[in-house]
N, C-alpha and C positions, 0 to 999 in steps of 0.2 A: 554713732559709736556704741559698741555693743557695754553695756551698763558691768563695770565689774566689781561686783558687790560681793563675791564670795569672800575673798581675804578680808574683808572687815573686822572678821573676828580676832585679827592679829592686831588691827592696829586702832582696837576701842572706842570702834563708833558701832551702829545700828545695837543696841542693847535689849534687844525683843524676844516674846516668846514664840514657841513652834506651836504654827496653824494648824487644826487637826485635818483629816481627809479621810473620804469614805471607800477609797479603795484597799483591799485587804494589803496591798503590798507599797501602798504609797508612803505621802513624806511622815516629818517627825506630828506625833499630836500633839496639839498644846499640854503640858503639862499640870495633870491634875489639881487640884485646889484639895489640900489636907482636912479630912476629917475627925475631928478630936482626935491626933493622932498620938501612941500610947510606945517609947523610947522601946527598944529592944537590944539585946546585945549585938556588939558588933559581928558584923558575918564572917564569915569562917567557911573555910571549901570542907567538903569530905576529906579523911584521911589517906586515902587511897589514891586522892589526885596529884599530890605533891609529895616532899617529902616535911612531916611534920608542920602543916601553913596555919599563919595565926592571923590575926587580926595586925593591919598596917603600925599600930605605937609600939606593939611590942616586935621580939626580935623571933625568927624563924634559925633554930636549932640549925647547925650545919657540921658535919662529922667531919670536914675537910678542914686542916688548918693552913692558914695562908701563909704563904711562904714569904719570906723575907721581900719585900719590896724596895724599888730604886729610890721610892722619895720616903721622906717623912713621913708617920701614921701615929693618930692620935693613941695614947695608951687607953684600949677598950679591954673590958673583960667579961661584958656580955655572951653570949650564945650570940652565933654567928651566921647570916645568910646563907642558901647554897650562893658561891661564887657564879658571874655571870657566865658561859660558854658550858653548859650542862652539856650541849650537844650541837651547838652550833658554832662554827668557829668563830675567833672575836677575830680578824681579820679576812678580807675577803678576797679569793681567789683573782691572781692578776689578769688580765683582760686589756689587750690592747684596741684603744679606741679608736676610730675613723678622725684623722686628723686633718685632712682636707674632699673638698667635694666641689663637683664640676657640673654644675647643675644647667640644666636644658633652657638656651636662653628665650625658647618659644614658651616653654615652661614658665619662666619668672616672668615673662611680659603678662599670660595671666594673671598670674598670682597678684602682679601688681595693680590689675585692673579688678579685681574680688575684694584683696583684704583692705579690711577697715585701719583707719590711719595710728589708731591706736594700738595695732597688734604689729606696727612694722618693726619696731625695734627691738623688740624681741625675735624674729624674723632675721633681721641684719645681722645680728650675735650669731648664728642657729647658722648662718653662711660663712660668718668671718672665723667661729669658731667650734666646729663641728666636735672636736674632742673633750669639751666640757657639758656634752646636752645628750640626753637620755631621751628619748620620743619614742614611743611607740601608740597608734591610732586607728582605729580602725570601728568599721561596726563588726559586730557579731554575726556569725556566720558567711564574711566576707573578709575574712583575714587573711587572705592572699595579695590584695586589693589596698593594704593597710599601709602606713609611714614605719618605717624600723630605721631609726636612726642609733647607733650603740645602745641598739634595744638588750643586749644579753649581757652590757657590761655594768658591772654594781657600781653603786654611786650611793654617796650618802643620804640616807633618808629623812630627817631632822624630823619633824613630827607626822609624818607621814607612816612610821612605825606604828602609828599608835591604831592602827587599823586592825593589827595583829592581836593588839592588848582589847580590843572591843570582840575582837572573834573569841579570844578565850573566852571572855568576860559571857559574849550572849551562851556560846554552846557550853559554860558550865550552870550558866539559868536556866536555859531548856532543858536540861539533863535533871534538874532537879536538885541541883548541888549547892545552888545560891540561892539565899533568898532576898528580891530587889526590894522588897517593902521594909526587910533591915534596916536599923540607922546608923550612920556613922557619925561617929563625935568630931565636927569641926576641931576640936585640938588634934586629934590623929590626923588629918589631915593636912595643918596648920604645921606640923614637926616637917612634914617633907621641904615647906615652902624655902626657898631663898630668895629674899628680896632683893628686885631689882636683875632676877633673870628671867624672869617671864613674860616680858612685858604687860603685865600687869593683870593677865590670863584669869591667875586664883582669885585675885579680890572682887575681877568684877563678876567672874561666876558664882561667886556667892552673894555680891549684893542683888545679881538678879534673881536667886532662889528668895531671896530674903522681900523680895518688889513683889515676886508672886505669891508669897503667901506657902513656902517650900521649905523654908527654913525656921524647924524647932528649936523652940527656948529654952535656956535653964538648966544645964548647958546646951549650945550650939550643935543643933543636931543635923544630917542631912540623910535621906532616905540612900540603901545602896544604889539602886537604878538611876540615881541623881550622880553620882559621881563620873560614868563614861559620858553621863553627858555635858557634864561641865570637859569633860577631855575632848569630846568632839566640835561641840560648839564653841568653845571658847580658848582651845588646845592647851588646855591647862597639865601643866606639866605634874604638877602638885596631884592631881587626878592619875593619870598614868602614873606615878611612882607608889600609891596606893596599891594599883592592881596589880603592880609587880610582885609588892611584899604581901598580897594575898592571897596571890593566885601561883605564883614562885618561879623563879625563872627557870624551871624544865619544863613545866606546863608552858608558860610561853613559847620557847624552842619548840616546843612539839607541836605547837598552835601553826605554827611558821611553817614547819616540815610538813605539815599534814596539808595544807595549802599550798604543797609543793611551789612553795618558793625557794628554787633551790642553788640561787645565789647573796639568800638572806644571809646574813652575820648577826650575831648574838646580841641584844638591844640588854644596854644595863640603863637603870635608873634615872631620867635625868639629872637629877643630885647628885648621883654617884657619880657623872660622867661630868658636871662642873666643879667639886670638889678633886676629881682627879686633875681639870688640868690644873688648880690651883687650888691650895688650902692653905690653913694659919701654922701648918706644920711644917711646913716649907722655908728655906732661909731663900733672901732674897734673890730675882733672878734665875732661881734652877728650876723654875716650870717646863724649860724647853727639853732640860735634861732629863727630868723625868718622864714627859714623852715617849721622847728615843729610847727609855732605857726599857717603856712598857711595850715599845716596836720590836724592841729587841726580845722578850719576854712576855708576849701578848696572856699568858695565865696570869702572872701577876697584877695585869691590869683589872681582869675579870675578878680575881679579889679583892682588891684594892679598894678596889670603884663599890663594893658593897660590903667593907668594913666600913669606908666614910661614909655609907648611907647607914649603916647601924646605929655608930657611932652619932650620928647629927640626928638623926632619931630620935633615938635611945638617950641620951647625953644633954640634956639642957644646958648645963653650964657651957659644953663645947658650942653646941649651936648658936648661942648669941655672943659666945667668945667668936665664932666665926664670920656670925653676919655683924659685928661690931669691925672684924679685921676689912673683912671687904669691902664697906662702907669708907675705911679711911684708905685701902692700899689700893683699890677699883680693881682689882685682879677678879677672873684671871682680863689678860690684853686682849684685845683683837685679835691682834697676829697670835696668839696663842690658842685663842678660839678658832681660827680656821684654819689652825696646822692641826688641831684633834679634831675640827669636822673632817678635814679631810683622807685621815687615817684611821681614827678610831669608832667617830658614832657610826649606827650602825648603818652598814648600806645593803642595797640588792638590786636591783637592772627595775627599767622601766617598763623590758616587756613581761615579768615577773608579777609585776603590778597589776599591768593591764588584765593579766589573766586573772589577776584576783578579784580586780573591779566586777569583769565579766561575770564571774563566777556568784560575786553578791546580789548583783542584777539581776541575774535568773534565778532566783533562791535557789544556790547550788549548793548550802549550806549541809550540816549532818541531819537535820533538822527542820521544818517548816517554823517549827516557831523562833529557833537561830535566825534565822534568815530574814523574818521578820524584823526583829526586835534590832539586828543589826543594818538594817535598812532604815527605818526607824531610827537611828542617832544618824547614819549617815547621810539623811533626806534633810537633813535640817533648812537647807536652803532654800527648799520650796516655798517658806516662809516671806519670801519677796515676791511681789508685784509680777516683777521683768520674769522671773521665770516660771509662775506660773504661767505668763503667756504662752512661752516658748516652748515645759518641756511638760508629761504630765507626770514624772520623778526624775528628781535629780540627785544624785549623790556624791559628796566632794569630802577631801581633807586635804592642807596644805602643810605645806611644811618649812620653816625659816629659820637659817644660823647662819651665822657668818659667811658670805658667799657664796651661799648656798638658795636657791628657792624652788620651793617645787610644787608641782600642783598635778591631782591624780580626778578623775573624774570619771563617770558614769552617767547614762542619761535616756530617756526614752523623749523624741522629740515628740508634739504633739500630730496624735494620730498616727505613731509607726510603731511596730509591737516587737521589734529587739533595738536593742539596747547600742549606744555608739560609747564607744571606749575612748578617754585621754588622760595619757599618762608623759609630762613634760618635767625631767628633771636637770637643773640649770646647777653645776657644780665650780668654783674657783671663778666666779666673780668678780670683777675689779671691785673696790671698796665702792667708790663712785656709783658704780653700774649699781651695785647690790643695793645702797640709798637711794637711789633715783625711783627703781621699779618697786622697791616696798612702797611707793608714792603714787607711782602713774599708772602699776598693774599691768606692766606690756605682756610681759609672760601669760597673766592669765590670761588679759584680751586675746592672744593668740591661740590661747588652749580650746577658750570658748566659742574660737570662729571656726574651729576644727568642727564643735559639739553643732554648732547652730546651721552653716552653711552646706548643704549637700554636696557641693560640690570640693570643699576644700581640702581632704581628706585626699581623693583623688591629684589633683592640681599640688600640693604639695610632695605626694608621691611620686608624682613624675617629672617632679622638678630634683629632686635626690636620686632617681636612678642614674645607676655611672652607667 
């Protein structure tokens, strides 16, 4: 059974640091050991990259006033964010999916003498239900030869966006615009949090800064270059909603557009996007209505969704008036959560991804030290045993919400000198299924028989040709 240790980071086990390596382009290095280190003020982008960007506690100016929204909105009178959809729309262009496939039964008899027993059931899904799975596979410079399964139709990304927020984040450090030896004050940070929607992401990325000897006292301090990686490694949502309100959501869009992804949709805040589907301003029951009314009106949403990120910000009294309401009402529901994954968070196609993966793989970056630095968070994995065996860089991010799983990969196997792409997104879940596999990992085993096996890549390719 191929060992699948990637997802760990979601569900609070291996709590370790990243191994260092001596190739220029390899995995994450262990992370420094602080020398009398001396508090600075919170970082700040150039003027020119955004429009007016501050530091994550306070609020970013916004000349746009939000229009009347379908649900309830906390009375704020702060300076206000730009709204999410600068340039990218907050819904994403329709795309009809391949909803049955006739696959080659010489085809499947290999495939069922190759794959390992733990990758079948996500395998069985991928046959029975061809119109919820995103695949696209392939090595580089052999993408003819590749898996495209509704490779070109968007699907929701859950944290798998945050790849986007790691490319602003490296190409405005090599540019000169950031600085990662900055601190950020754990309370800025700490205003993003909502508890009990992260699965527990924040607290344990900071108790591992805090094991290594990473996190400053007196107050609670964490360096900037510390924060993508608490969002890569440990997919701290609370991290990505920082570099939203830092780096500003047109710099994001534009991060996305210039990586011609170009069935991305507009990624807002994680906060913003759990307080839209529910908040304490809501009378009971109308979460689904306001949904619908943001379907109906997708700008509203994009305002919305980063007034309540102001507001919960900005607002202490709201904010533990909120996370006091949610603690007793448990909103938002399930079913409320995966009728706005499936509409609203942000999606884009999995061969979109693929390309992107590739792209990080070959430092195709603006940049040699971008490329770096963002290989570098996303190599964290190499950190284990099993893959050093297997690859000599690996780089991964997953992503998980209700219904939703997805797993994006890169990877150079050992002794081959380009890179094999996987990109597997599994969208509309049964409840059941979506429990089971946050447990047994079929999806990724699967992803990884792709990355590990020479031959699977192929064999599954021609088991989907119609």
């Amino acid at each position: 059974m191929i060992t699948a240790v990637l997802t760990a980071v979601l569900f609070g086990s291996l709590l370790v640091s990243c191994a260092p390596s001596s190739a220029e382009t390899a995995a994450v290095p262990t992370l420094p050991v602080l020398e009398t280190p001396t508090p600075t003020e919170a970082p700040t982008v150039k003027s020119e990259l955004v429009e007016k960007p501050v530091a994550a506690a306070t609020t970013i100016p916004n000349t746009a006033t939000p229009t009347p929204s379908p649900s309830a909105t906390p009375i704020y009178t702060g300076t206000l964010s730009p709204a999410c959809g600068q340039i990218l729309p907050i819904l994403p262009k329709t795309a009809a999916p391949i909803t049955e496939l006739n696959p080659d039964a010489e085809a499947l008899a290999e495939i069922e003498r190759m794959m390992p027993e733990a990758a079948r059931e996500a395998w069985s899904h991928i046959l029975e239900s061809p119109e919820t799975v995103g695949l696209a596979a392939y090595r580089v410079g052999d993408e003819a030869n590749g898996i495209y399964l509704n490779a070109d139709v968007p699907m929701p990304l859950a944290s798998v966006v945050k790849i986007v927020y790691l490319v602003a984040y490296v190409e405005a450090v090599a540019a000169g615009e950031l600085d990662p030896t900055s601190y950020v004050p754990v309370a800025d940070l700490d205003a993003f949090w909502q508890p009990g929607l992260d699965l527990g992401a924040h607290q344990r990325a900071l108790a591992e800064l805090d094991a290594q000897g990473l996190l400053l006292k007196n107050p609670d301090q964490v360096r900037l270059e510390d924060v993508p990686w608490m969002m890569m490694r440990f997919s701290s949502n609370t991290a990505m909603d920082y570099l939203h309100m830092l780096l500003g959501a047109k710099r994001i869009e534009e991060t996305a557009v210039s990586l011609n992804l170009t069935t991305q949709t507009a990624p807002c805040p994680f906060l913003g996007q759990f307080l839209a589907m529910s908040n304490i301003t809501r009378q009971k029951d109308s979460d689904y209505e306001a949904l619908l009314a943001y379907l109906e009106n997708p700008e509203s949403y994009g305002q919305e969704a980063m007034l309540l990120t102001d507001t919960f910000v900005n607002d202490p009294e709201f904010r533990d008036a909120q996370n006091d309401w949610r603690r007793q009402q448990k909103r938002p529901s399930v079913s409320i959560q995966r009728f706005f994954t499936e509409n609203l968070n942000p999606q884009a196609s999995a061969g979109d991804y693929a390309g992107l993966m590739a792209q990080i793989a070959q430092n195709g970056l603006s940049h040699p030290d971008s490329s770096f630095l963002a290989r570098r968070y996303l190599e964290w994995p190499m950190i284990f045993d099993d893959n050093q065996e297997l690859f000599s860089n690996l780089g991964f991010k997953n992503g998980t919400m209700p219904g939703v799983l997805n797993i994006v990969y890169y990877a150079y196997p050992q002794g081959e000198t380009t890179p094999v792409v996987v990109v597997l997104f599994f969208r509309d879940l049964p409840n059941n299924t979506y429990r089971e596999w946050r447990n047994n990992l079929t999806h990724d085993e699967f992803a990884r028989w792709l990355l590990i096996d020479d031959g699977a890549i192929t064999a599954v390719a021609d088991a989907l040709k119609n």
